[in-house]
N, C-alpha and C positions, 0 to 999 in steps of 0.2 A: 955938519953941525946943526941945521937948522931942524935935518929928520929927526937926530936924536933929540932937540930940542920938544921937535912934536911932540915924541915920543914920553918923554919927561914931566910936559906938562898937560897930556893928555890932546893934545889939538891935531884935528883932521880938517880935510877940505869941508867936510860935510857929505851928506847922501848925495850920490850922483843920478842928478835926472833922467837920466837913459834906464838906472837900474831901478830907479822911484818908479819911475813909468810901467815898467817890466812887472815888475811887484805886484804892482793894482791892477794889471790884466790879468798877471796870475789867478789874484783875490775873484776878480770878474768871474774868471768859470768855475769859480767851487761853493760849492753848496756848505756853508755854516752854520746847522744847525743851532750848535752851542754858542756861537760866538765867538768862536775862540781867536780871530783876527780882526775884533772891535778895534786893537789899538795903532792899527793900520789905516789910520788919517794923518792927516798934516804934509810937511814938507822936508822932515828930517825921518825918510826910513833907516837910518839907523838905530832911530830909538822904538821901533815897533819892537813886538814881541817876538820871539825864534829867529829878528834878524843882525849878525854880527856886523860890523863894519872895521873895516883897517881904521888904526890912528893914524897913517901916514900916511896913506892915499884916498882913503874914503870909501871905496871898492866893497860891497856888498861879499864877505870873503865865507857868513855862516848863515845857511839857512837851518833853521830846527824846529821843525813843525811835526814831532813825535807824538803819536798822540793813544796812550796808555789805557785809553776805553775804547779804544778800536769802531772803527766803523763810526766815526762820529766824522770827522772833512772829508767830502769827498767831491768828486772833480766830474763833469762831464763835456765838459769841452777841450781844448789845446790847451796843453802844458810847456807849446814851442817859444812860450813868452820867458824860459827860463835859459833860453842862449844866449842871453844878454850878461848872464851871471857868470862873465868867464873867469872870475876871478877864485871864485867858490874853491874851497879849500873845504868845508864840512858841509854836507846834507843829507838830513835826514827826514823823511818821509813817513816812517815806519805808524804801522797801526791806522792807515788811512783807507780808504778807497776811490782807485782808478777807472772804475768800470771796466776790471778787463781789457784794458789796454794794453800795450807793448810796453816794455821798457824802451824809452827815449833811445834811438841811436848818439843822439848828440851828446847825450852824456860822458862819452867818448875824448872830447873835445875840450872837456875840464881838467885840462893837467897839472893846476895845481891841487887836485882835489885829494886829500888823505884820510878822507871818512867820508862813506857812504853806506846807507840803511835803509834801505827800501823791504823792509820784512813787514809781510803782512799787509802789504799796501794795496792788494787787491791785481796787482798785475799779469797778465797772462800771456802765455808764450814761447818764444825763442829769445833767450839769453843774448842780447847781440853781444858781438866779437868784437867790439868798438871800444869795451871796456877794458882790453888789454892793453888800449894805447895809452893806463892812465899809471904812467912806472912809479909815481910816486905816493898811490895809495897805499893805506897802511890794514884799512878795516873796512871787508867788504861782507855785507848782510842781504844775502837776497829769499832768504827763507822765509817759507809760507806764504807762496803765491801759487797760481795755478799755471803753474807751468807742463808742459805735456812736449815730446821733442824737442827737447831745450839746447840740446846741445849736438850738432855734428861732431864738432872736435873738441876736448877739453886745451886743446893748447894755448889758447891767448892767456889763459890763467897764470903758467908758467911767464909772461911777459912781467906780471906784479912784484917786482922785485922787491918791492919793498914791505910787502903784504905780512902783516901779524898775525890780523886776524880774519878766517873765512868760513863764513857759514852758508852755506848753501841745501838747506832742507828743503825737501820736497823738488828739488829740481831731477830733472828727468836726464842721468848719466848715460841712457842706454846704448848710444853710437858712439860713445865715448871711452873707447877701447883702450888709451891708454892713461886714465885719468890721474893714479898713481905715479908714474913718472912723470908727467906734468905740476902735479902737487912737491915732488922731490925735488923741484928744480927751484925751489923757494928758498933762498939759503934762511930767511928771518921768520917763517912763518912760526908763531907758538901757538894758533890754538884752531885746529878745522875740525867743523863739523857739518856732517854729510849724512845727515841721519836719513831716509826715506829716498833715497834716489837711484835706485833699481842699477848699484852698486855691478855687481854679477858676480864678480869672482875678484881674486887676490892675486898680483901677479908672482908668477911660480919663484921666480930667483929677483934680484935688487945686483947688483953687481957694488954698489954706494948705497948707504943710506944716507939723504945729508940733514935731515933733521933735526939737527944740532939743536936748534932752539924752541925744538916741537916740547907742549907741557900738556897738551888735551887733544884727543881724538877720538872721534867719535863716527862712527861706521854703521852705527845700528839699526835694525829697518832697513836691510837692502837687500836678501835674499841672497847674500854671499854663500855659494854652493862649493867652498873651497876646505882644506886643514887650515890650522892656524900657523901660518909662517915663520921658520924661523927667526929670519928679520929683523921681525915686530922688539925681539928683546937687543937690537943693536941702539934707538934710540933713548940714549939715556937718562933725558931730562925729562922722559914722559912721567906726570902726575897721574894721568887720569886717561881710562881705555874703555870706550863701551863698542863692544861688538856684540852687542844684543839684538835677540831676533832673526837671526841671522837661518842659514843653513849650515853653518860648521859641523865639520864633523872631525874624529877620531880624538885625539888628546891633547890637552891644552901642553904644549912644548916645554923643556924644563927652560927653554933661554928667557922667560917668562922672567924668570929668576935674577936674569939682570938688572931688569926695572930696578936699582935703590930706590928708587925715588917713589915711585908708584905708590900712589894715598886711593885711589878709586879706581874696581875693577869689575865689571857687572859684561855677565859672559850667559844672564840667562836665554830661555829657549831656544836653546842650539840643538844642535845632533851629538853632540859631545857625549861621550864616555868615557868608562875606566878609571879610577882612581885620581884622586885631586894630587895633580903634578907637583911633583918635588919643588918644584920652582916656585910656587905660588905659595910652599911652606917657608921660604926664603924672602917674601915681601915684607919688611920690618917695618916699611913704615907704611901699611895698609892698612888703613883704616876702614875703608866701606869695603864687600867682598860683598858679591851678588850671583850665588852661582843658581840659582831655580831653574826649575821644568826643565831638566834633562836626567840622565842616568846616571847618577857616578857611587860611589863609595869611597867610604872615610875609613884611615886606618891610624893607629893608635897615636901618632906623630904628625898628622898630617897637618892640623893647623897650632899647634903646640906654641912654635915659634912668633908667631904673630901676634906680639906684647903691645901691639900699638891699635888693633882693631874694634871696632865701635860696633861695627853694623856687619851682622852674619844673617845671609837669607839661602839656607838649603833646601827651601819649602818644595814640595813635586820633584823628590828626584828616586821612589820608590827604595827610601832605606829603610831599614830593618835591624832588629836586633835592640842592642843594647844600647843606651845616650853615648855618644862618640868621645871617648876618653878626652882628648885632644882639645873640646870643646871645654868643657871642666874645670882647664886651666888658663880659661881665661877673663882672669878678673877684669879688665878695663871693658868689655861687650855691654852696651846698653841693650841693643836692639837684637832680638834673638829668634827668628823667625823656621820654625819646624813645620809649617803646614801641611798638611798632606800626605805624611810617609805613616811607617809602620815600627815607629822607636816607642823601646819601652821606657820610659823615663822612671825615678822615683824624686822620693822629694830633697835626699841627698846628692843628686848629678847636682842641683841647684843651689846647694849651700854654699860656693865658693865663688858664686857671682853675684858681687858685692854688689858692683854696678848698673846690673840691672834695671830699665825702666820699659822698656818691649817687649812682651812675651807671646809668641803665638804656640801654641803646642794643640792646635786643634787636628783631627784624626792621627792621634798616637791614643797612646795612653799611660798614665800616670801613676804611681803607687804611693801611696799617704802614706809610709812607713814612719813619720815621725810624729812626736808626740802630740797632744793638742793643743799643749802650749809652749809648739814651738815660734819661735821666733825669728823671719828668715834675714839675711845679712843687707837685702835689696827691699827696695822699695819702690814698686811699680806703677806706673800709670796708666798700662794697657795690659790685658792680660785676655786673649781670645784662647780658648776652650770648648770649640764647637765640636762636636762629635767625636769630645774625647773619652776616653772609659776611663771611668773614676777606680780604682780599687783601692782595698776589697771590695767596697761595694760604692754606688754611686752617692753623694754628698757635694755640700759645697765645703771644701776646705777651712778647715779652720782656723787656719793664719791668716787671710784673708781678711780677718777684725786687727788685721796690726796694719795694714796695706793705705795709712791715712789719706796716702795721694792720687790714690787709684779712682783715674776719671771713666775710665769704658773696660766694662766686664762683661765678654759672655759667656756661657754656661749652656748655651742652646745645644738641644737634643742628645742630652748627657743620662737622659736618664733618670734622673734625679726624682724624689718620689716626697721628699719633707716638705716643710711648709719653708716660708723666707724667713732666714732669721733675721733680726732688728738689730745683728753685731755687724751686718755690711756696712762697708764703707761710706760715712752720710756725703761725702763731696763726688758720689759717682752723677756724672752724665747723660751716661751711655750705659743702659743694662737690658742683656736681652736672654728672657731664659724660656722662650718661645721652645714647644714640641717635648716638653717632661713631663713631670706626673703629679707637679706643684699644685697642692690645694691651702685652704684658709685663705685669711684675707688680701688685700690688694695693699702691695706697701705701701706706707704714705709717710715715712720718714726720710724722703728724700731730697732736702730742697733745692738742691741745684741739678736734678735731672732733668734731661731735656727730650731725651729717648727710652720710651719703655715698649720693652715688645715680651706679650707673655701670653701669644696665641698658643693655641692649642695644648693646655692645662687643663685642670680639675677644679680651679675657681668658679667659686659659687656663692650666693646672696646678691643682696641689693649694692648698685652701685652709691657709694659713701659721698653727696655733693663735697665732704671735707676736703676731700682728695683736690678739690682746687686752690683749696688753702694752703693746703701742706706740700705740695708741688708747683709752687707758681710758676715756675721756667717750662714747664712740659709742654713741647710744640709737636711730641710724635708720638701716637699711643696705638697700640694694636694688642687688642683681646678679643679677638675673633675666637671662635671655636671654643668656647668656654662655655658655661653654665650662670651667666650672670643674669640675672633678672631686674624687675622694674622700670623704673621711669628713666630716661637720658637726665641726670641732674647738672652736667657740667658743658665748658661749653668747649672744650679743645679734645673733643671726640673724632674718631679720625679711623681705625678700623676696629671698629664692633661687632663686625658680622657674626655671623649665625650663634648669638644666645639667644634669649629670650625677653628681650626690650620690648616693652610696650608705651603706648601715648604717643603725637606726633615727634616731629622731625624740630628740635630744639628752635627757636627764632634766636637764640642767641650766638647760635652758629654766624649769623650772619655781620655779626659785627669783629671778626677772626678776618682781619683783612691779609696775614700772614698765611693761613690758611692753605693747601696746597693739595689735601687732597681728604677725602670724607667718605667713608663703608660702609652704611650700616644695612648692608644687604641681607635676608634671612633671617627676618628677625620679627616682630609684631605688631612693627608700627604701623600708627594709622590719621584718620587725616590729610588734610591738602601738603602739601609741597609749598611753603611759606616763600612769598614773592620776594621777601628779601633775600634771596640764597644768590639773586643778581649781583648783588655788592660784593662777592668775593670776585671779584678780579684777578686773583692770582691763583684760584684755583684750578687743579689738574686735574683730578680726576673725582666724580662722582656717582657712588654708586648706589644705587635705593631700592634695589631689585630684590623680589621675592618678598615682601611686606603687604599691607593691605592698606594702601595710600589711593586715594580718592580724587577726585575733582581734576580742574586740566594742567597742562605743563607749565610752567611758567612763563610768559614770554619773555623774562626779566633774565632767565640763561641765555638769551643771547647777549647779554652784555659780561661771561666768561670770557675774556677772549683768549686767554691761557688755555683752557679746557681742552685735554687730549683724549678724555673717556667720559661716555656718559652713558650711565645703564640704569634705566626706568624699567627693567622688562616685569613681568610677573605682578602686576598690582591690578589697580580696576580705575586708572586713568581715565580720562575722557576727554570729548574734544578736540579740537585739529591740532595737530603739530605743528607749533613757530614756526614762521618762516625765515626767522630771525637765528636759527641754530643753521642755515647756509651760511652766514657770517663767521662761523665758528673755524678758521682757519687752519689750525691746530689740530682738531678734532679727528683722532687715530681709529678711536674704538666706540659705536655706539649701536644700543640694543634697545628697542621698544616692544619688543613681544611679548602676544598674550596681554592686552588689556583691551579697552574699552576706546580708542580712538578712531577719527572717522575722517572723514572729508580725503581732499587732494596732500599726497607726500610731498613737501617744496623742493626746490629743484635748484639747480646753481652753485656754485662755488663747489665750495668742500663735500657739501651732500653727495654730490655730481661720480663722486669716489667710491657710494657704497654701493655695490650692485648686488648683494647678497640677500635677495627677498627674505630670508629668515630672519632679519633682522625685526621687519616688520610684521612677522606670522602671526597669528591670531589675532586680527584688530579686522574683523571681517569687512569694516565700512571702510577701510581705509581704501584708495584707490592712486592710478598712477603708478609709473617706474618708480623702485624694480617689480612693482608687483605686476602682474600678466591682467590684470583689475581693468579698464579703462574708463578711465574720469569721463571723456566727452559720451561717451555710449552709456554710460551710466545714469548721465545728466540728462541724456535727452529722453532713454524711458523714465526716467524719476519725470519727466515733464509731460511728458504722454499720459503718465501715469496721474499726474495729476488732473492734466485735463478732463481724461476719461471722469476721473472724478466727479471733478465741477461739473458735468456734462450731467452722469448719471444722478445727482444731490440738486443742479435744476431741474431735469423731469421728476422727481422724486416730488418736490415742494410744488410743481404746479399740478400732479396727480392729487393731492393732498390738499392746495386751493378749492380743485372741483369738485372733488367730492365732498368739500366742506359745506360749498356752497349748496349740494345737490342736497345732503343730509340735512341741512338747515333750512332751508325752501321745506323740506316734507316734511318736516317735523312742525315747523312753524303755521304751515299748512291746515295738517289733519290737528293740530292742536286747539285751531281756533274752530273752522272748521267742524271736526268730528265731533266737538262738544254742544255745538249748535242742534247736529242732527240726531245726537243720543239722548240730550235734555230738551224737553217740550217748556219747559217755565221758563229758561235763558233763550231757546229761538225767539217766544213771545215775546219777552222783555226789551231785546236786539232789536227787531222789526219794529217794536213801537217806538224805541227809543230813534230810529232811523227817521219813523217816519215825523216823530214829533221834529227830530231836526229838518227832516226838508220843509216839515210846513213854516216854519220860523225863520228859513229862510226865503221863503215865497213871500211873507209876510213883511219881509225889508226890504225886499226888491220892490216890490209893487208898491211901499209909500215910499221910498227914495225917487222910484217913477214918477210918481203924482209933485212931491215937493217940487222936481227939478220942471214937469209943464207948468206948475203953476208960477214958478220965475221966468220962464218963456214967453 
């Protein structure tokens, strides 16, 4: 009476000290950046955050410290402070990091435990077998950790009687011979998934399947080198089958065909051939259908019957001929994905899907057989078009002005030779009609595009600053290889390369803290490298090569720390190279050749990676790894070389002393001198004037004599 009473009116013991304790040791060894266990003070842990408590005993029974931005808690000490928690009945982990740690054996030990999720938590290893002593788990998640030899034997799995659900990605099956009968011995399990775990093969016969309550499976990523089992169509309540990726071979089975239930079925990159199995004509209630990158062939009936399917992906499987009758009739398909074959389509296979909103038909080709004011029954949001052949001759469609919804179009390398017409769809995106024959102007009636790519075209004039008016949203722009001229007028520039742009490098770039990546390689510009280009922080790549840019690097790029490419090559820089670009972590791809820089290449970190001296070729002063150059042998004749100098420029200046002094002695000499002995009236004048001074001075001497005896 008194527990139900608890129970009723909400009343427990409170947190139990032992497990309070346990708690805040936990907290002790983990690093909280974000804070996310601020509310892990006081003396009642059961009111922290992620922790559950019983009403009626008190007993710490949930811990849930899932953490959805990943890599944000993480631990570097003992996590042994969580054997106190025997009570625990739910924990979960997930999205954290362990440094590579084991999974806890002790976890074992938690019997009443019905949920656990440690996916993604960073842990490494061997899967211990401790965890089959836990019979009354229901949901077990250990996928995406770095696991490697994880498993001797898959049997203790089989102990999980009570298990629903198991997900075990990326764990390493490979001595795990019989993981399948193991998995069979589940009578409740409804949903495993075992994507990437070097699966090997399918076993040959089942004598039982007991998967009664199987609804998902998922096998994909394991290099299974088998056929497809008959089997697989005895479990009946399977919704959902991916064996993608795989090595299957020969033909998908017609017991395939049993599946009623079966709503998702993605069977690409297999070995698979032959004709789409009778059986898989027979899935009513399939919705998604994934058959890509393999071989097969469609024949008139083959998906006819499939009234319920949304999502068709036949892309890469080398068909030909005519749009597959089969397909035609199926009005409820949104997503309709043909990429990569050799179908001739026209514009009638498409008039009977109504439903349409996916359309890939890029390397087929097309036929415009209808009128130009037709009108089609769909209305699409995606329509890729890449390398497809327009006929009779290449064009952009002209239904395409009825397509109100249509957010991403591309048209890239079709051929196409007209100008853009101003009837495209104004709420597009996403438009890329990159590698045509497109000239006239640059559209600017777009206002919610956010991607434009229309390299390699026939566009030509000045670039329009309006275009930042009429395109506010555009964060991606590429007109490379065009014929555009003048000034950079805008400031979400990004690949411009090889026209014919003149004036520097915009400073308004710099306030683009979105920014991500900048081209304007081969092109006319000139000027310094503007020291604010530092403030993009989030930028990836940068490229300024082959212009006529002047003065020295910034030091202000080491504070990119994003930056994976950085190419200055081909200009008339100067200057030492930052030493501040070693900081640059990230830093994939960098080119400084052929300019004008000098002194020691810095060294450390990231630099420490590029050993390809042609990186730095033509910069003759430059010195230091990788070049064969050496900085100290260099220094020390550059200092010799000075000396000698100083050496030779003091004898120089005292040769130059003495002979000044020698030339100026004879000249001052014979000046006075020779003028004496060539003129007879100035000797005269000299001699008398000499002699009248010595008598005038004989004349003061001899009465200062007399004055001074006669005071004596």
């Amino acid at each position: 009476f008194l527990a139900v009473l608890r129970i009723k009116l909400g009343i427990s013991h409170g947190c139990r000290e032992t497990e309070r304790k346990a708690l805040i040791d936990f907290k002790r060894g983990l690093h909280d950046p974000s804070d996310r266990l601020s509310s892990w003070v006081g003396e009642d842990c059961c009111a922290w955050e992620g922790v559950g408590c019983s009403n009626i005993s008190g007993h710490v029974i949930k811990l849930d410290l899932r953490n959805s931005r990943r890599m944000d808690l993480y631990e570097d000490c003992s996590y042994q402070e969580l054997r106190s928690l025997q009570q625990l009945n739910r924990l979960d982990l997930s999205g954290n990091y362990f440094m590579h740690k084991p999974i806890p054996k002790f976890l074992g030990a938690f019997r009443r435990l019905t949920y656990l999720n440690l996916s993604g938590a960073g842990f490494m290893g061997r899967v211990p077998d401790q965890l089959g002593n836990l019979s009354t788990l229901q949901h077990l998640d250990l996928s995406y950790n770095c696991h490697w030899d994880d498993l001797e034997n898959s049997g203790w799995i089989s102990l999980l009687t009570s298990l629903r659900h198991l997900n075990m990605t990326w764990v390493d099956f490979t001595n795990a011979a019989n993981w399948f009968q193991d998995l069979n011995a589940l009578p409740h399990i409804q949903e495993i998934e075992l994507s990437s775990c070097d699966l090997g093969t399918f076993p040959r016969s089942l004598s039982h399947v007991n998967f009664t309550s199987l609804t998902t499976l998922d096998l994909g990523y394991n290099d299974i080198n088998s056929t497809i089992p008959d089997w697989l169509g005895n479990i009946k309540n399977l919704k959902s089958l991916d064996l993608s990726s795989n090595s299957l071979c020969g033909s998908v089975p017609a017991s395939i065909g049993n599946l009623s239930l079966l709503q998702h079925l993605v069977l690409y990159s297999n070995d698979l051939n032959g004709t789409i199995s009778k059986g898989i004509g027979q899935l009513k209630s399939l919705a998604y259908l994934d058959l890509s990158s393999y071989s097969l062939s469609l024949s008139e009936d083959d998906l006819a019957n499939l009234s319920s399917l949304k999502y068709l992906d036949i892309s890469s499987n080398n068909l030909n001929g005519m749009f597959p009758e089969s397909i035609k009739r199926l009005k409820g398909l949104r997503d309709l994905d043909l990429y990569n074959n050799s179908l001739s389509l026209s514009e009638d296979d498409l008039a009977n899907l109504s439903s349409l909103k996916y359309l890939v038909i890029s390397y087929n080709s097309i036929y415009l057989n209808k009128s130009d004011d037709w009108i089609p029954p769909f209305q699409l949001n995606t329509l890729f078009m890449e390398f497809c052949q327009i006929l009779p001759m290449p064009q952009f469609p002209k239904w395409l002005r009825t397509q109100t919804t249509l957010d991403e179009l591309d048209l890239s390398n079709a051929g196409i030779k007209e100008t853009i017409p101003n009837w495209l769809p104004s709420g597009l995106e996403y438009l890329d009609l990159s590698n045509n024959m497109i000239d006239g102007e640059i559209p600017q009636f777009f206002p919610k595009l956010k991607y434009l790519f229309l390299s390699n075209n026939s566009f030509s004039g000045n670039l329009s600053p309006r275009i930042t008016n009429t395109m506010p949203s555009l964060q991606w722009f590429d007109l490379s290889m065009n014929n555009m001229s003048g000034e950079i007028p805008f400031s979400y520039c990004q690949y411009l390369s090889s026209n014919k742009l003149v004036g520097g490098v915009p400073d308004s770039l710099c306030n683009l803290q979105t920014l991500e990546l900048i081209d304007l390689s081969n092109n006319y510009l000139s000027g310094n490298i503007p020291e604010e280009l530092g403030n993009l922080h989030g930028l990836r790549s940068l490229n300024l090569s082959k212009n006529y840019l002047i003065g020295q690097i910034p030091w202000s790029i080491g504070g990119m720390k994003q930056l994976e490419v950085l190419d200055l090559s081909r200009n008339n820089l100067s200057g030492a190279i930052p030493s501040d670009l070693a900081a640059l972590n990230f830093l994939d791809h960098l080119n400084l050749s052929y300019n004008n820089l000098s002194g020691r290449i810095p060294n450390g970190n990231q630099l420490q990676t590029f050993i390809d001296p042609s990186i730095y070729a033509g910069n003759p002063n430059l010195c230091g790894p990788p070049l064969i150059k050496n900085c100290t042998v260099n220094i020390a004749k550059a200092n010799k070389e000075e000396q000698s100098e100083d050496s030779s420029k003091s004898r120089m200046e005292t040769l130059w002393l003495y002979t000044s002094i020698t030339l100026g002695f004879i000249i001052g000499f014979w000046a006075t001198c020779g003028s004496l002995l060539l003129q007879q009236t100035w000797r005269t004048s000299y001699f008398r004037a000499i002699d009248n001074m010595f008598d005038k001075l004989y004349v003061m001497m001899v009465v200062t004599v007399a004055k001074y005896k006669r005071k004596l």
